[in-house]
matplotlib code that plots the C-alpha trace (Angstrom):
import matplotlib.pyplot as plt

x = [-35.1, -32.4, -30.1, -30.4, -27.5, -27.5, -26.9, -26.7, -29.5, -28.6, -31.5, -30.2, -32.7, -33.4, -36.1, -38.3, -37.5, -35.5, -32.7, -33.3, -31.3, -32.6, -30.8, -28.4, -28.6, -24.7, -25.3, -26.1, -29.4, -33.3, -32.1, -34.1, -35.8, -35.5, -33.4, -31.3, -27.7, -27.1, -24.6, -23.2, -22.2, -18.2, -17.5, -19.5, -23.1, -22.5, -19.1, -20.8, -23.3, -20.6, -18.5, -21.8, -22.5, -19.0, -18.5, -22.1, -22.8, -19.9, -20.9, -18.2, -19.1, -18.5, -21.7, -24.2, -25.3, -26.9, -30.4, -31.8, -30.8, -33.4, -34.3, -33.1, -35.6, -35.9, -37.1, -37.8, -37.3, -38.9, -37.9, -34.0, -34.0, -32.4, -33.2, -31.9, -31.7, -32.1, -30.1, -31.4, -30.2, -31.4, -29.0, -29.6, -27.6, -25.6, -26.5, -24.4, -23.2, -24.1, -24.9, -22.9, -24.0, -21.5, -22.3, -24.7, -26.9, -28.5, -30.6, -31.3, -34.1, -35.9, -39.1, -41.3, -41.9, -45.6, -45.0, -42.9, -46.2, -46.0, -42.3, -40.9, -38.6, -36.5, -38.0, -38.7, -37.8, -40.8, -40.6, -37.0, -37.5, -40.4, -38.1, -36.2, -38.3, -39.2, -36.6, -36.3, -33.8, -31.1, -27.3, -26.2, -28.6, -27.2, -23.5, -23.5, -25.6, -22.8, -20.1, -21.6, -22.1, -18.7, -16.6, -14.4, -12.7, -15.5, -17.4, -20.8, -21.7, -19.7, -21.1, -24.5, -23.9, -23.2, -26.3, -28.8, -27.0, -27.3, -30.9, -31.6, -30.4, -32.0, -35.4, -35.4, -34.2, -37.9, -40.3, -42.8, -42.8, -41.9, -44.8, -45.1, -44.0, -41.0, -40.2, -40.2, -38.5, -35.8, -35.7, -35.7, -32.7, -30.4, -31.8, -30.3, -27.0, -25.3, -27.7, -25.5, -25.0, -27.7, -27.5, -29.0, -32.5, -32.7, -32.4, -34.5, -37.1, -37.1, -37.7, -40.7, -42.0, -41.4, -43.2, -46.4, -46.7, -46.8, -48.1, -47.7, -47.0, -43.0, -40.1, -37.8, -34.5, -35.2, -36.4, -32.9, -30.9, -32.9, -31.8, -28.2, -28.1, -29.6, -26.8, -24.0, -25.6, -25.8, -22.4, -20.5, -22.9, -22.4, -18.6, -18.8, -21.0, -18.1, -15.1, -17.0, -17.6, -13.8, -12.5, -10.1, -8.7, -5.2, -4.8, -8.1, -7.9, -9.8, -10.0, -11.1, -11.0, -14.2, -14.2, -16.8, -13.8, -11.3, -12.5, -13.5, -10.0, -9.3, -11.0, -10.1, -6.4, -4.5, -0.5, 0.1, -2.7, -2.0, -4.1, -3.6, -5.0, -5.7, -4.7, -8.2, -7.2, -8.1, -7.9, -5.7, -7.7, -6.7, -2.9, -4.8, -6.5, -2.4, -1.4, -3.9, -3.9, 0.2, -0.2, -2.3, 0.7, -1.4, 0.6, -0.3, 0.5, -0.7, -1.3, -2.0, -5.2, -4.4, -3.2, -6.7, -7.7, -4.6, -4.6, -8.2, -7.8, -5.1, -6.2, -8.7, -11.3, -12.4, -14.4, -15.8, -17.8, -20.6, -21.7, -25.6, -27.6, -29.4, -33.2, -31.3, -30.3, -26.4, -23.5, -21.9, -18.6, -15.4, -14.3, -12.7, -15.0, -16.3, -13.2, -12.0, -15.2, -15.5, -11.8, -12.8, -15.3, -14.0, -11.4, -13.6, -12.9, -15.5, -16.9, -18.3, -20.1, -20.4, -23.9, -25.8, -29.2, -29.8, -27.1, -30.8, -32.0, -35.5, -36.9, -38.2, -35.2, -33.4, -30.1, -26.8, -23.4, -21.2, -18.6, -15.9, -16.7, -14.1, -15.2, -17.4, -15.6, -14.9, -16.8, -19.5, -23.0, -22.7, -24.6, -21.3, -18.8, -15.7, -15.2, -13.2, -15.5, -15.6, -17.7, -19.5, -22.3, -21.8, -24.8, -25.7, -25.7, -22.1, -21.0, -20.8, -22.5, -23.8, -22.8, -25.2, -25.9, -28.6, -26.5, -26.6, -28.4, -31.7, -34.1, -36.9, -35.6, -34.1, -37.9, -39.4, -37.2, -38.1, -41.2, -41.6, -39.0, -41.6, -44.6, -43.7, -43.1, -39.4, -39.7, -42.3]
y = [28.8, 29.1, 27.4, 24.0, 24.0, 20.9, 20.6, 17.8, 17.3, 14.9, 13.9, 12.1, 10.5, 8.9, 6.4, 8.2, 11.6, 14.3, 16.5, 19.8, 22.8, 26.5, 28.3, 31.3, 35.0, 34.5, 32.1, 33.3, 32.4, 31.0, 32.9, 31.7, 28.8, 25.1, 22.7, 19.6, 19.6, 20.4, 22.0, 22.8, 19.4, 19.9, 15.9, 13.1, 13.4, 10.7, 12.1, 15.7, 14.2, 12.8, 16.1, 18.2, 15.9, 16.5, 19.8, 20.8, 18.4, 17.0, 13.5, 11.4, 8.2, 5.9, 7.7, 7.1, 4.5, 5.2, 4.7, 6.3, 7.4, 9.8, 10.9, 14.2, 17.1, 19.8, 23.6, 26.5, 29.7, 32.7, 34.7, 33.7, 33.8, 30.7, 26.9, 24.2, 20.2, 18.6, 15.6, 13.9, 11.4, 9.4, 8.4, 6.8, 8.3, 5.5, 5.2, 7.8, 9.5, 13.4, 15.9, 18.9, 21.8, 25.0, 28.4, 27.8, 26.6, 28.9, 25.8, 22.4, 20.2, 16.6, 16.5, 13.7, 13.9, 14.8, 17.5, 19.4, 21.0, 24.5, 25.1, 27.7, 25.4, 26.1, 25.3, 21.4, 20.5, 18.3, 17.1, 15.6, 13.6, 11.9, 10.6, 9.0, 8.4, 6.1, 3.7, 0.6, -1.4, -3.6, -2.7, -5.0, -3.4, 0.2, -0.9, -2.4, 1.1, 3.1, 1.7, 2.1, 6.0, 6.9, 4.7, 6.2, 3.1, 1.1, 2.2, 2.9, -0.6, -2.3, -0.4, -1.1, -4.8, -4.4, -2.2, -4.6, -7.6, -5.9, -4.4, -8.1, -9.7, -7.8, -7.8, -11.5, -12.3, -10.6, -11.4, -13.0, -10.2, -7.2, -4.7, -2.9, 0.6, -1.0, -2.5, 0.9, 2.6, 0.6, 0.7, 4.8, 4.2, 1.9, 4.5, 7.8, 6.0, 7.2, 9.5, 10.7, 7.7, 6.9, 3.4, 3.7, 5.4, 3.7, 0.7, 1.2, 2.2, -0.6, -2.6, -0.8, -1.6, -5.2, -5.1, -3.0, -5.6, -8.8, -6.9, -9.9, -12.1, -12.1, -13.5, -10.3, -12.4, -14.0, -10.5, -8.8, -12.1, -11.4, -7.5, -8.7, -10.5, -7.7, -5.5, -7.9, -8.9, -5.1, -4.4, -7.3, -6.0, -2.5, -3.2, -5.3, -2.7, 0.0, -2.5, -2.6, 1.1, 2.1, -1.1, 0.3, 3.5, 3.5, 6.5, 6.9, 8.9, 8.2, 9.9, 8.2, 4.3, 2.8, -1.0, -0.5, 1.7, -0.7, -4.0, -1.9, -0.8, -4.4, -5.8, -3.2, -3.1, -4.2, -4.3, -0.2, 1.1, 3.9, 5.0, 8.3, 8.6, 11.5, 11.5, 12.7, 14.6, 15.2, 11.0, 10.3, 7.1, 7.7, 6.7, 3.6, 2.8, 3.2, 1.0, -2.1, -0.9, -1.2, -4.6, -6.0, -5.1, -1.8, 0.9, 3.4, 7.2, 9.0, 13.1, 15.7, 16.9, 20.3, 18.3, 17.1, 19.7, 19.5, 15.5, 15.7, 17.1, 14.5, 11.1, 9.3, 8.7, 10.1, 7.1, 7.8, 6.0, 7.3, 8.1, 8.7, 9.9, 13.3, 14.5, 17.1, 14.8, 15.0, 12.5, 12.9, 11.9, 12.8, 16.3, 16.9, 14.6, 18.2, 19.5, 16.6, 16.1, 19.5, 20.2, 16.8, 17.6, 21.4, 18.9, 16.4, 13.8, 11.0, 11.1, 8.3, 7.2, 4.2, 4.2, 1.2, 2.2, 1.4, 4.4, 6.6, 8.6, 8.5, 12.2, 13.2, 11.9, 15.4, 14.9, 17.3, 17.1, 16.3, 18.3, 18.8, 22.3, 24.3, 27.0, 30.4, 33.3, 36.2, 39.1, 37.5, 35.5, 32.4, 31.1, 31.5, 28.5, 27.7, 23.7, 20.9, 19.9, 16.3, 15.6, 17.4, 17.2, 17.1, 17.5, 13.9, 16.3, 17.0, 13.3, 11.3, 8.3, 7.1, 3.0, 1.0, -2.9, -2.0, -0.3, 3.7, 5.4, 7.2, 10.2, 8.1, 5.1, 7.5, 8.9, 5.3, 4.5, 7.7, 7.0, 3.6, 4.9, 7.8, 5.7, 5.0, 6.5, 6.5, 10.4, 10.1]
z = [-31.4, -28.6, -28.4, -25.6, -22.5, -21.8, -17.5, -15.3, -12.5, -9.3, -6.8, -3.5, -1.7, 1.6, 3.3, 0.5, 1.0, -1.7, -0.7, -2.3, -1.7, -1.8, -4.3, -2.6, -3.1, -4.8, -7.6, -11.2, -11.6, -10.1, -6.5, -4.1, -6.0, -4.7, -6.9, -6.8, -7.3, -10.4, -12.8, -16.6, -18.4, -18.5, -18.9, -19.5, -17.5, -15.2, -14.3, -13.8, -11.8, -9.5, -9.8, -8.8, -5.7, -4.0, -4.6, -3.7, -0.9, -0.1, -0.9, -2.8, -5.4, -2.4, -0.2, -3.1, -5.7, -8.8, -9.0, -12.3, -15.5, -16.7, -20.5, -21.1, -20.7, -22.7, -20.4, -21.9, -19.8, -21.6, -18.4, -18.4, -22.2, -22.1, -22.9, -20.8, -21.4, -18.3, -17.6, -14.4, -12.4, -8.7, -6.2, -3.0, 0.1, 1.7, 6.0, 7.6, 4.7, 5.4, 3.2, 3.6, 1.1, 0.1, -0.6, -3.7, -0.9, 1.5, 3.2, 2.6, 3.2, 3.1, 1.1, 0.0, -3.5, -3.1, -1.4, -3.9, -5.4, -2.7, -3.5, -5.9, -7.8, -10.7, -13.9, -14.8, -11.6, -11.1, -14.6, -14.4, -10.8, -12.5, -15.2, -12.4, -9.4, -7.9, -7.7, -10.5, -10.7, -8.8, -7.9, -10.4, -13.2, -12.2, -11.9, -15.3, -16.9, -15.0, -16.4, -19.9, -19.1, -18.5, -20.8, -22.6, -24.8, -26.7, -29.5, -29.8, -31.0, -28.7, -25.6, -27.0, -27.3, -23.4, -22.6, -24.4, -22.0, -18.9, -19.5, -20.9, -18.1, -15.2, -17.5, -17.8, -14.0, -13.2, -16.1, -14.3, -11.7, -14.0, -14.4, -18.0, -16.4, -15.0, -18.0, -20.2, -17.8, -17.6, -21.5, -21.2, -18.7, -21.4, -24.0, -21.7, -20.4, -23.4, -25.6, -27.9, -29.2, -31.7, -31.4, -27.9, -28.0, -31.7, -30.1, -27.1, -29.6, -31.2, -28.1, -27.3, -30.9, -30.3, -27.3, -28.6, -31.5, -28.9, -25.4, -22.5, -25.3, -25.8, -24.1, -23.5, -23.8, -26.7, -28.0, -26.6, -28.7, -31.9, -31.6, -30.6, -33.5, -36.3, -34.6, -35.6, -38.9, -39.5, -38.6, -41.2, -43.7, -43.7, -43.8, -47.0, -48.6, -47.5, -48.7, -52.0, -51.9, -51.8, -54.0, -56.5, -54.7, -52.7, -51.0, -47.8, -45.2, -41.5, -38.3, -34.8, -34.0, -35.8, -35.5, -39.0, -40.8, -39.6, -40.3, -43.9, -44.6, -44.0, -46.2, -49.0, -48.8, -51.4, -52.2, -53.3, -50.6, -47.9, -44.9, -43.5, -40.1, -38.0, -34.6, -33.3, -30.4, -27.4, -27.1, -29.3, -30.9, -34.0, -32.8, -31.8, -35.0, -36.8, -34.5, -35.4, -39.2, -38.7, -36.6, -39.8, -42.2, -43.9, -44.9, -42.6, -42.0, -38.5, -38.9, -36.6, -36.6, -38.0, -41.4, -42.1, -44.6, -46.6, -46.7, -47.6, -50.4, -51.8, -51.5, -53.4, -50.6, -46.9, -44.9, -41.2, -38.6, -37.2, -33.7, -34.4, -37.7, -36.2, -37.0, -38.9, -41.1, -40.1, -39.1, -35.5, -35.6, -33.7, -34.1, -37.4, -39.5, -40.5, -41.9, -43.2, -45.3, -46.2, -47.5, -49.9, -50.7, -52.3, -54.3, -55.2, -53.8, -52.5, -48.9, -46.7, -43.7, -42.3, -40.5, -39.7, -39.6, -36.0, -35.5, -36.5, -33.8, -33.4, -34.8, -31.0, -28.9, -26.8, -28.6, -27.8, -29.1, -26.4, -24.9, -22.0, -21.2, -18.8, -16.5, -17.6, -19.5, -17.4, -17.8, -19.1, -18.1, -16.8, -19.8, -21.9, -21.3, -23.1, -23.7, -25.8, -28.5, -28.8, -31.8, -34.6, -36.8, -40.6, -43.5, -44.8, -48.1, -47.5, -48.1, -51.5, -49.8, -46.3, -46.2, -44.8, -43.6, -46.9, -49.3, -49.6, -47.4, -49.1, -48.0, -47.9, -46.5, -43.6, -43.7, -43.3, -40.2, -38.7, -38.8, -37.5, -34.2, -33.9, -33.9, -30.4, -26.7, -26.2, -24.3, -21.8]

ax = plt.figure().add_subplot(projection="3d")
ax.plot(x, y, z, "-o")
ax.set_aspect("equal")
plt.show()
């Protein structure tokens, strides 16, 4: 199987009409074919989306809103011998803002979405504006969903927490208005503002299962207050279960900022422990985390990333959050979980994740690790890009335990969730 790239797809639209540009004879690939603005993910989606709109049509953040968050789609092109994963995304073109296209473009047009059948388009083209079009949604709904998508300070829980607010409040504002296709969408949109973080489509599945067991019967606020509630109940458990889990050793070693792995080492400390914390670079949270440890009195000792091997091998414990649990039965993490859990693991020492089990991405969700990619290497395709890794994925096999609000984390209890998130239609 080839390997996905994931790229960012923008679609500006106007009194009902698309902007689509027809691909020029100097660009890499699909010459000729109609498309939207779109490029490689180098940052965060949103942000690329953004980035691709100016340089490609000259249109800054303040001549567009956001109008759609779409779930990523997966094309395969057995004629470019590639795979792409489609991010999409809707904006609406503020009055007088003009498009102004550069040389990717040889022409640009208006086209009504119906009338996109007769065009040679690059592949999925029709596939990702359906994911986005038409229009849901209010201002206030898309602020709050863009502010998620390109945060860079909370944790996955946290933003989460936010998501399920925003999506609850817009939901509820309309419930005796909202139609049942409006309603899921807007649940796919929460679930793709931030999908490498498990905790959104997990949780945007589990609405949808909530809402197939009581169709026309449930009041969506109440339904968003129960879920609000498992997610903090979830949280305090699964950091007792990890305080218990490391009782008795002194010497742990972390990486990142997790609130879970914080409030965890809280609880565990004792008079003769020591913390040694990476400094999980390129942001630098893991200086953060020392500096709340240090605030709370623990003993704390900040490394450079490029020490994590060696420390890992020394102390008496490695404990990590989690970002998402994968299909492939791995932990995403911040870059360097990886090494620090395999140099531990080659001395011994005990591995652990703390992973709620909403952080369980459901088995058919388009997941990608994210990355800030730079520009193409010279020489070669424009298929090969050279890019900060921001995360990694480790083998669940590769820790001693996975911590959850349950206990430890089993194969068929990870089997059991994935199959009640599968039973329904998160991916349309």
């Amino acid at each position: 199987m080839r390997e996905q790239i994931p790229v960012v797809t923008a679609f500006v639209h106007s009194a009902g009409r698309i902007a689509l540009i027809k691909r020029s004879r100097q660009v890499g690939t699909y010459r000729g074919a109609w498309a939207a603005f779109s490029g490689y993910l180098e940052q965060m989606p949103l942000e690329q989306a953004y980035t691709e709109l100016l340089e490609e049509a000259g249109i800054s953040s303040s001549d567009i809103a956001l109008q759609g968050i779409g779930v990523p789609l997966p094309v395969d092109d057995a004629k470019e011998n590639c795979s792409w994963l489609v991010l999409p995304f809707l904006f609406a073109l503020r009055e007088g803002a003009e498009i102004r296209t550069d040389w990717e473009a040889s022409e640009w047009r208006w086209y009504r979405p119906d009338d996109l059948a007769d065009l040679q388009m690059v592949p999925g083209l029709a596939d990702a504006l359906r994911r986005v079009w038409p229009p849901i949604g209010d201002a206030q709904f898309w602020a709050e969903l863009g502010a998620l998508a390109t945060d860079k300070s909370e944790g996955a829980t946290e933003l989460a927490r936010k998501g399920l607010q925003a999506l609850g409040g817009y939901v509820q504002d309309r419930s005796e208005s909202i139609d049942h296709e409006t309603l899921v969408r807007s649940i796919r949109a929460f679930a793709a503002c931030r999908p490498t973080m498990g905790v959104f489509p997990d949780l945007a599945a589990r609405l949808l299962l909530a809402i197939e067991r009581e169709p026309g019967l449930f009041d969506f606020d109440a339904l968003v207050t129960e879920l609000l509630g498992m997610v903090n109940d979830a949280t305090d458990l699964s950091i007792d279960n990890a305080a218990r889990e490391i009782e008795g050793r002194s010497r742990i070693l972390t990486l990142s900022c997790s609130e879970v792995v914080r409030r965890a080492l809280m609880k565990w400390r004792h008079g003769d422990s020591e913390v040694f914390v990476a400094e999980s670079l390129p942001g630098g949270e893991g200086v953060t985390l020392t500096e709340r440890l240090r605030g709370e009195g623990i003993n704390v000792r900040l490394i450079r990333d490029n020490e994590i091997a060696a420390v890992a091998g020394v102390v008496d414990a490695v404990i990590v959050g989690c970002d998402a649990v994968t299909a492939g039965s791995e932990i995403v993490n911040k870059v360097g979980t990886s090494a620090a859990v395999a140099s531990a693991q080659d001395a011994g020492v005990p591995r652990y994740s703390i992973a709620q089990t909403f952080k369980i991405v459901p088995p058919d969700w388009p997941f990608f690790l994210e990355q800030w990619a730079g520009a193409g290497v010279s020489g070669h395709s424009d298929h090969v890009r050279m890019g900060t890794v921001i995360f990694d994925a480790t083998p669940i096999s590769a820790f001693t335990s996975v911590i959850t609000e349950e206990g430890l984390l089993t194969p068929d209890r990870l089997a059991e969730i994935r199959a009640e998130l599968a039973s329904v239609e998160l991916v349309p």
